[in-house]
C-alpha positions in Angstrom: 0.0 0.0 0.0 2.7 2.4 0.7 4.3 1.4 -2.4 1.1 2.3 -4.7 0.6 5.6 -2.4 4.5 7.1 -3.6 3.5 6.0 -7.3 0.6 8.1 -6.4 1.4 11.2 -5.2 4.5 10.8 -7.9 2.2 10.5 -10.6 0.0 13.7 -9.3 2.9 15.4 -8.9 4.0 15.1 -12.5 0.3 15.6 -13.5 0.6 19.3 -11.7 4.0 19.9 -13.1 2.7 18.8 -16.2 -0.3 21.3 -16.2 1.5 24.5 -14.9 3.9 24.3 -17.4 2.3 26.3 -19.6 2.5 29.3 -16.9 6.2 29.4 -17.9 7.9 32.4 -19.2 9.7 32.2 -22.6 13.4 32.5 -21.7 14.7 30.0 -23.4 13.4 31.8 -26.7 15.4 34.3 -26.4 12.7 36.5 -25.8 12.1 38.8 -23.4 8.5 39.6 -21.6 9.5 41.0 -18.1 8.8 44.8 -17.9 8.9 45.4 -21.8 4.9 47.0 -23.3 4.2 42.8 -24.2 2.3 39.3 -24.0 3.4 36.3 -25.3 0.6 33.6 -26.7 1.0 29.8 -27.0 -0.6 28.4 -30.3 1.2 24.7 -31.3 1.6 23.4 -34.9 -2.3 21.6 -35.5 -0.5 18.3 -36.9 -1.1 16.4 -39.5 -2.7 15.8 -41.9 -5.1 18.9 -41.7 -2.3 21.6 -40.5 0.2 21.0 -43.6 -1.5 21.3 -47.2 -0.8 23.2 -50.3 -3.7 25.9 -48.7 -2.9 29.5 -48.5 -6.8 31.5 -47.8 -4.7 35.0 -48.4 -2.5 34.9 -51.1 -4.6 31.8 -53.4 -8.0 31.5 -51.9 -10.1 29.0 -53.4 -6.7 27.6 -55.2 -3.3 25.1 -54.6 -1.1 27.4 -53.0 2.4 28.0 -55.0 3.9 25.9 -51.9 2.9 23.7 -48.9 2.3 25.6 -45.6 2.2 24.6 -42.0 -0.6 26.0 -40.0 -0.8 27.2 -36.3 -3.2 28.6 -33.9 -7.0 27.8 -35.8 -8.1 24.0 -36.6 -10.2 24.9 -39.7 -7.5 27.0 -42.0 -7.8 26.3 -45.2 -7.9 27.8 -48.7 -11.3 28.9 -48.5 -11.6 30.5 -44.8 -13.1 33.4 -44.2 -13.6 35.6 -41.2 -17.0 34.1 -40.2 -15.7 30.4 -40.9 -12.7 31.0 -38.6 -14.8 32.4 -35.8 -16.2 28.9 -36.0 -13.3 26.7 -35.8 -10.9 25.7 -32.8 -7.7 26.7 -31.4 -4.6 25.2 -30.5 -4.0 28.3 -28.4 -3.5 28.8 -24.7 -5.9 31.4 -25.1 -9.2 30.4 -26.4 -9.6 34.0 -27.3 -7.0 33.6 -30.3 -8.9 32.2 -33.0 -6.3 33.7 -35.3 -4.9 31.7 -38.3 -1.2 31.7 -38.5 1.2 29.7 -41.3 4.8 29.7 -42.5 6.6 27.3 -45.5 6.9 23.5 -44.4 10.7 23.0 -42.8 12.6 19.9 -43.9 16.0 18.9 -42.5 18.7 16.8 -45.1 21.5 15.2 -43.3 23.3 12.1 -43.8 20.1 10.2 -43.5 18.1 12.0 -46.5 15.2 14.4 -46.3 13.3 14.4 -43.3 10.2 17.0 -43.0 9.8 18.8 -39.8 7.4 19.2 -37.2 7.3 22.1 -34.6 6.7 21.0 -31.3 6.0 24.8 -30.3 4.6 28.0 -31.5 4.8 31.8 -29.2 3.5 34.9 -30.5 4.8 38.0 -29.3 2.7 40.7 -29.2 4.7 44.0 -28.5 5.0 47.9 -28.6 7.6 47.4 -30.7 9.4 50.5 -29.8 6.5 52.5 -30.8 5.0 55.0 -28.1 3.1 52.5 -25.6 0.1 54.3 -25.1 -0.7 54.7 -28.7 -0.6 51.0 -30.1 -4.3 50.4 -32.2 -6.5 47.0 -31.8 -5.8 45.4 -35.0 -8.6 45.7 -37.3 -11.2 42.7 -37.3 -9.8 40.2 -39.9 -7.1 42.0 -40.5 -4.2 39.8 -43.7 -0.4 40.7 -43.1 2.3 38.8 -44.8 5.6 39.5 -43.9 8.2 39.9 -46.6 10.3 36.6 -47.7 13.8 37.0 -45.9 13.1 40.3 -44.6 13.1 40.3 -40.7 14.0 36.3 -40.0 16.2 35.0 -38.1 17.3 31.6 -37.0 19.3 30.2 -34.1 20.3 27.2 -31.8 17.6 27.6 -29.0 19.7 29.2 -26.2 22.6 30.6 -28.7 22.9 33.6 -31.3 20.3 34.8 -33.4 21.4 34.1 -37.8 20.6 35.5 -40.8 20.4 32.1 -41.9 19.7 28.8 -40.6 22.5 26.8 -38.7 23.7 24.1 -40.2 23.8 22.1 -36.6 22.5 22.5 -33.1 23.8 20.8 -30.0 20.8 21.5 -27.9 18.8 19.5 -31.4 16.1 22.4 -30.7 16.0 24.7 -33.8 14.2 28.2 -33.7 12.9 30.5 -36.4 11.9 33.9 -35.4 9.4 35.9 -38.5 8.7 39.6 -37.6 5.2 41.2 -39.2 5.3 44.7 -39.7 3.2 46.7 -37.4 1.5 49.8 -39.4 -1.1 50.0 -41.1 -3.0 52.3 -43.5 -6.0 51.4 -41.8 -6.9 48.9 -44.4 -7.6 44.9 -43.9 -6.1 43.9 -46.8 -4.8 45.5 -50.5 -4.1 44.0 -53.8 -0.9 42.4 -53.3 -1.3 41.7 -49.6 1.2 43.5 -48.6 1.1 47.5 -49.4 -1.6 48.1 -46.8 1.2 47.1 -43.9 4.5 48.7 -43.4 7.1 48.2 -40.5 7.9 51.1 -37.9 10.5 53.2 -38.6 13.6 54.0 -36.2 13.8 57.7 -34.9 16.7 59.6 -34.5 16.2 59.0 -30.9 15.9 55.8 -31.1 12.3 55.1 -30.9 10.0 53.7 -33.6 7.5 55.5 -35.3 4.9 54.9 -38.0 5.4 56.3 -41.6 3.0 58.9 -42.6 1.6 56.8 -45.4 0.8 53.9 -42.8 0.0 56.1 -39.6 -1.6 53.6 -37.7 0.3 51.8 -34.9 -0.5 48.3 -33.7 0.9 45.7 -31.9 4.7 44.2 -33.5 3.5 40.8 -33.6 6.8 37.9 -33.6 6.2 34.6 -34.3 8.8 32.0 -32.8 8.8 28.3 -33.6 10.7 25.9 -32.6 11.9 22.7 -34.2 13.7 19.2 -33.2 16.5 18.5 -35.3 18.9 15.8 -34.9 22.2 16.9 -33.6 24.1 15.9 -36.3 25.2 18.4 -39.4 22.4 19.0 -42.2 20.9 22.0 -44.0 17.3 23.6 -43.6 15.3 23.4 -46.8 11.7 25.6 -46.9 9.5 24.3 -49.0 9.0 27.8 -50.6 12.7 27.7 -51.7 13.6 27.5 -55.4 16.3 26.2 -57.3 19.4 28.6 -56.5 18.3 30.1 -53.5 20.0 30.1 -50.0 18.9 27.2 -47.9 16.0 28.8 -45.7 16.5 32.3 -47.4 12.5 32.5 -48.3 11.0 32.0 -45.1 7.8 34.7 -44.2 4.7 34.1 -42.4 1.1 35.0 -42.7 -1.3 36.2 -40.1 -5.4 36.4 -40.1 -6.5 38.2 -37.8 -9.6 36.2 -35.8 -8.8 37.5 -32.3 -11.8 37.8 -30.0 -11.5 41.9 -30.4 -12.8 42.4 -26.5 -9.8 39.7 -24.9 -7.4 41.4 -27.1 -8.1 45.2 -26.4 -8.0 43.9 -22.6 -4.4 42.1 -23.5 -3.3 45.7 -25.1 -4.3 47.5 -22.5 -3.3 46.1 -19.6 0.4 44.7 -21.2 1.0 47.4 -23.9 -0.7 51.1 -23.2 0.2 50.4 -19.6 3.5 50.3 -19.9 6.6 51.9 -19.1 6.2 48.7 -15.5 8.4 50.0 -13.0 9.3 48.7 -9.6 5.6 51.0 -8.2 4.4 49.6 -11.5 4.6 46.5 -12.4 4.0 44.2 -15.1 0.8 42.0 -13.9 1.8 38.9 -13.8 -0.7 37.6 -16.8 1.2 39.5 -19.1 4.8 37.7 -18.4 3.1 34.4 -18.5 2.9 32.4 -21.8 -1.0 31.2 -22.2 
């Protein structure tokens, strides 16, 4: 009896560990989310087979995309979602309130062994000021398409070591991170013809802040996207599946974002971890807004 009470209390031990581990902060990221205007969001990779397919609902709707995608955050992405179908779908998020769609080129990993695709095991959002004056960050307009330019505003590291401008060719730790910044201005459109015109990223003040172009004068949050990959620890080379013939391994990695946020949970996010920042020692961050959920 003693003997099945240890295994137990053991096994409702690791059962509690288990469950506030998503309360964790993101350190090992790289990231930052102490006292900085920030939240950080938790939505994994869906998993196969419905979060990788040739689907892309912003760029070809309706259509194969030009490459396969892997999806993150809502369960019912595909080429033909709209607003109001996302709204009805599920979330792999920590935050039921983030109904968003999320996706980024499949990853595939060539060592000795051959091709291998990859799966990531974990997917944080930052959601951030971005240098930009705290107070005046915008709500993201309802449904709301941003694609981020291919190459521009990537990087890749080791998790734990030095952020690359391309991907490393081998990481001790076998955990391989991509980081995809989205600009974070907008004209105060949801979309334009080629995606992308209607978004622009801040621009870097003589004083070192950010600020919005005129053309794009409305600031909202500078959303990251962080996703981590195991790799083997062996050398091999990362391969997107967006990559053509002659390009740098990895060198045409972006991201797209939909927004499907339930607007209420994330004006109360922006408020309370963006606009009421600068957190000092009499002001501190509250604690939800350091934790990853």
């Amino acid at each position: 009896m003693l003997i099945l009470g240890v295994a137990s209390v053991a096994a409702c031990v690791a059962a509690f560990m288990w469950w506030k581990a998503p309360a964790a902060t993101a350190q090992d990221e790289g990231e930052t989310i102490g006292r900085d205007a920030s939240f950080v969001v938790r939505c994994d990779f869906i998993g196969q087979p419905s979060g990788r397919k040739l689907d892309d609902p912003i760029v070809s709707p309706g259509v194969d995309s030009f490459h396969m995608h892997d999806f993150f955050a809502n369960t019912t992405t595909n080429r033909n979602s709209t607003l109001e179908s996302l709204r009805a779908g599920g979330t792999t998020c920590l935050n039921p309130g983030d109904k968003s769609a999320y996706w980024m080129p499949t990853v595939t990993w060539t060592d000795s062994k051959g091709p291998r695709t990859l799966n990531a095991n974990r997917g944080l959002f930052y959601y951030r000021a971005g240098g930009k004056a705290d107070d005046a960050v915008q709500l993201y307009p309802d449904g709301l398409k941003v694609i981020t330019v291919q190459g521009s505003h990537v990087t890749w590291k080791c998790e734990g070591g030095t952020d690359l401008s391309s991907p490393p060719s081998r990481c001790s730790s076998g955990k391989l991170v991509v980081r995809v910044v989205f600009p974070d201005c907008s004209d105060g459109k949801i979309d334009s013809a080629d995606h992308k015109e209607h978004m622009a990223y801040a621009e870097m003040q003589s004083d070192g802040t950010m600020e919005c172009p005129i053309s794009h004068p409305n600031p909202v949050p500078a959303l990251t996207m962080n996703v981590r990959f195991p790799i083997p620890t062996t050398s091999g080379t990362v391969r997107l599946s967006s990559d053509h013939q002659g390009d740098p391994p990895g060198s045409t990695m972006h991201a797209d974002f939909f927004n499907v946020w339930d607007q209420v949970e994330l004006t109360r996010l922006i408020n309370t971890c963006i606009k009421a920042a600068p957190f000092t020692a009499r002001n501190p961050k509250p604690s939800e807004c350091k934790r990853i959920k």
